[in-house]
C-alpha positions as CSV (number, residue, x, y, z in Angstrom):
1,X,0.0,0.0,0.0
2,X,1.5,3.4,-1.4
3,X,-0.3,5.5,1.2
4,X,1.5,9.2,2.3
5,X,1.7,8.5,6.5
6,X,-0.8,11.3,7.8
7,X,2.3,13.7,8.7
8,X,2.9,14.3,5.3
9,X,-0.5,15.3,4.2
10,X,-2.1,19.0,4.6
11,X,-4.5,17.6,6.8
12,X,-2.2,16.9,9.6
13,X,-0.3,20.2,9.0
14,X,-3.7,21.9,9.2
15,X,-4.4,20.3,12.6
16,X,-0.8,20.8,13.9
17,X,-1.0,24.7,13.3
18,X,-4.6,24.7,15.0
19,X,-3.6,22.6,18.0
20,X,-0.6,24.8,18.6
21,X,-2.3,28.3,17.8
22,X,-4.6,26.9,20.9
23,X,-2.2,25.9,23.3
24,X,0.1,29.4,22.8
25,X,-3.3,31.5,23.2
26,X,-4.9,29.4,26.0
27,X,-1.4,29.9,27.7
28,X,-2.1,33.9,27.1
29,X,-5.2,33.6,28.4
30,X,-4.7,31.8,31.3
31,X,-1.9,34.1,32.2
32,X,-5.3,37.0,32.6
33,X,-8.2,35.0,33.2
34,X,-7.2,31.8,35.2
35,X,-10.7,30.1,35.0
36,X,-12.0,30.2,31.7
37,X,-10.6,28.7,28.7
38,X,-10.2,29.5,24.8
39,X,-13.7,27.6,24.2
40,X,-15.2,29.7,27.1
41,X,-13.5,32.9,25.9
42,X,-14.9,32.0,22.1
43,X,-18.6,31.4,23.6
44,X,-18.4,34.5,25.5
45,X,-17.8,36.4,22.2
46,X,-20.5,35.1,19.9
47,X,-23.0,35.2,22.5
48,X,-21.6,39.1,22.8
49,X,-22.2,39.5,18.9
50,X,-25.2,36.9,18.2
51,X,-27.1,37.7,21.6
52,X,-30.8,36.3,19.6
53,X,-29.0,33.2,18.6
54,X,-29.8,29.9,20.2
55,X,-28.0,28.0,22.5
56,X,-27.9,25.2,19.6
57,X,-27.0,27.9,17.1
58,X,-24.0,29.0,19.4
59,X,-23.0,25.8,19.8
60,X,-23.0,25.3,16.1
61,X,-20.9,27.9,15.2
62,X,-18.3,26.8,18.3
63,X,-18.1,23.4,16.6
64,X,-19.2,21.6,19.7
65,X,-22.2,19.4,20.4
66,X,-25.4,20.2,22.4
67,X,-23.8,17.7,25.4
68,X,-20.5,20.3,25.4
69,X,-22.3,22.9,24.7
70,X,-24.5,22.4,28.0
71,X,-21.6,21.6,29.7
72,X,-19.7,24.5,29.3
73,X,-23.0,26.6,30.0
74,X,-23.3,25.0,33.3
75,X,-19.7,25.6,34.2
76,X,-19.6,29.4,32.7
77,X,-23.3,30.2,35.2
78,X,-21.4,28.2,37.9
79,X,-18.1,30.6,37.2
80,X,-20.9,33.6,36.9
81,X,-20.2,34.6,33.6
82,X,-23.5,34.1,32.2
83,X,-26.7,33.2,33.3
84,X,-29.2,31.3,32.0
85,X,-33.6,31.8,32.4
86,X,-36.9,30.2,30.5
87,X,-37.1,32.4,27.4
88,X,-40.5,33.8,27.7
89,X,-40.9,33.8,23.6
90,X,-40.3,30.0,23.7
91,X,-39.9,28.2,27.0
92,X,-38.3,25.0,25.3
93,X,-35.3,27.5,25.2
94,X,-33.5,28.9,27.3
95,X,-32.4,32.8,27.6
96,X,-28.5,33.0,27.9
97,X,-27.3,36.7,29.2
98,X,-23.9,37.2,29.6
99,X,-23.4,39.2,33.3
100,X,-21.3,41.8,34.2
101,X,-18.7,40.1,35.3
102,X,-18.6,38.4,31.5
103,X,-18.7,41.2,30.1
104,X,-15.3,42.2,31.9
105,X,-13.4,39.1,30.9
106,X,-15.1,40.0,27.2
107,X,-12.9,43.8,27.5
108,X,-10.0,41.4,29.1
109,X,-9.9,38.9,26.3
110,X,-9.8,41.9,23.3
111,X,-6.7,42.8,22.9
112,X,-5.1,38.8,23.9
113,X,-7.0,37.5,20.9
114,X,-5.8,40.7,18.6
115,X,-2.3,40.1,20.1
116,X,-2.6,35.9,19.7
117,X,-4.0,36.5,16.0
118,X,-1.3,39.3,15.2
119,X,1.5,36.8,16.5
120,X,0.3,34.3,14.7
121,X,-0.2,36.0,11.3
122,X,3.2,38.2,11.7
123,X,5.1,38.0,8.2
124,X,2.0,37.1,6.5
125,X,0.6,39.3,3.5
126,X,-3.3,40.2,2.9
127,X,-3.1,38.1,-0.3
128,X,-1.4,34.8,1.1
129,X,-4.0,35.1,3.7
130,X,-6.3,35.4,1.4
131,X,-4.7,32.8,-0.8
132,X,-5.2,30.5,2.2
133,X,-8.6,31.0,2.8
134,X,-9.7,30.6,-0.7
135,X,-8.0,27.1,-0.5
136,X,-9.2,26.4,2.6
137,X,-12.9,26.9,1.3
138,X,-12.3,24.9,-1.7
139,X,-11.4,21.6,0.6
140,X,-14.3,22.5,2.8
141,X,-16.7,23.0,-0.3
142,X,-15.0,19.3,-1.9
143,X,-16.0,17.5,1.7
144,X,-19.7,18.7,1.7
């Protein structure tokens, strides 16, 4: 069998650069906020920017299933950065507010993802990004 060993293939060097991206910003993170980690930190933000969405539709865009997704949402109202309440529009759902003490990790965490992300992309040019993303989409787009 002629088969590349999954180091050498894009997927693997894909993963590598995601799993290491991770473990450098949770490390920054940690370093601020002891308690809460990257997925924490990333929930925080969308439900900052997609406050109407669902818990499901969060969870979604987090990559993470509903079990996780409850999870974390018990351990972030535990930590009291959120809390959750019947949504009076549809009590299958719940209501997830972030508090005010979220909302002060949220101004904590700005400027540690813009540094991580600035780190990370230093000596890269608008069009290799770009470059990257387009190819990116196209392996996304060839899975589906």
């Amino acid at each position: 069998m002629n088969l590349k060993s999954p180091a050498e293939t894009i997927f693997y060097t894909i993963e590598s650069t995601i799993k290491e991206y991770r473990k450098s910003s949770q490390k920054k993170l940690s370093n601020e906020v002891s308690d809460m980690t990257i997925d924490q930190g990333m929930i925080l933000a969308f439900l900052d920017q997609y406050p109407e969405k669902t818990q499901k539709e969060i969870a979604s865009m987090a990559f993470k299933d509903n079990a996780s997704m409850t999870r974390m949402l018990d351990l972030m109202e535990k930590k009291k950065y959120l809390k959750r309440s019947i949504n009076p529009e549809n009590r299958r759902r719940y209501k997830i507010e972030i508090t005010a003490k979220g909302k002060r990790v949220l101004k904590t965490l700005a400027p540690i993802i813009t540094n991580n992300r600035e780190k990370a992309l230093n000596g890269i040019s608008a069009e290799e990004l770009q470059q990257v993303e387009t190819i990116l989409l196209k392996i996304k787009s060839n899975c589906n």
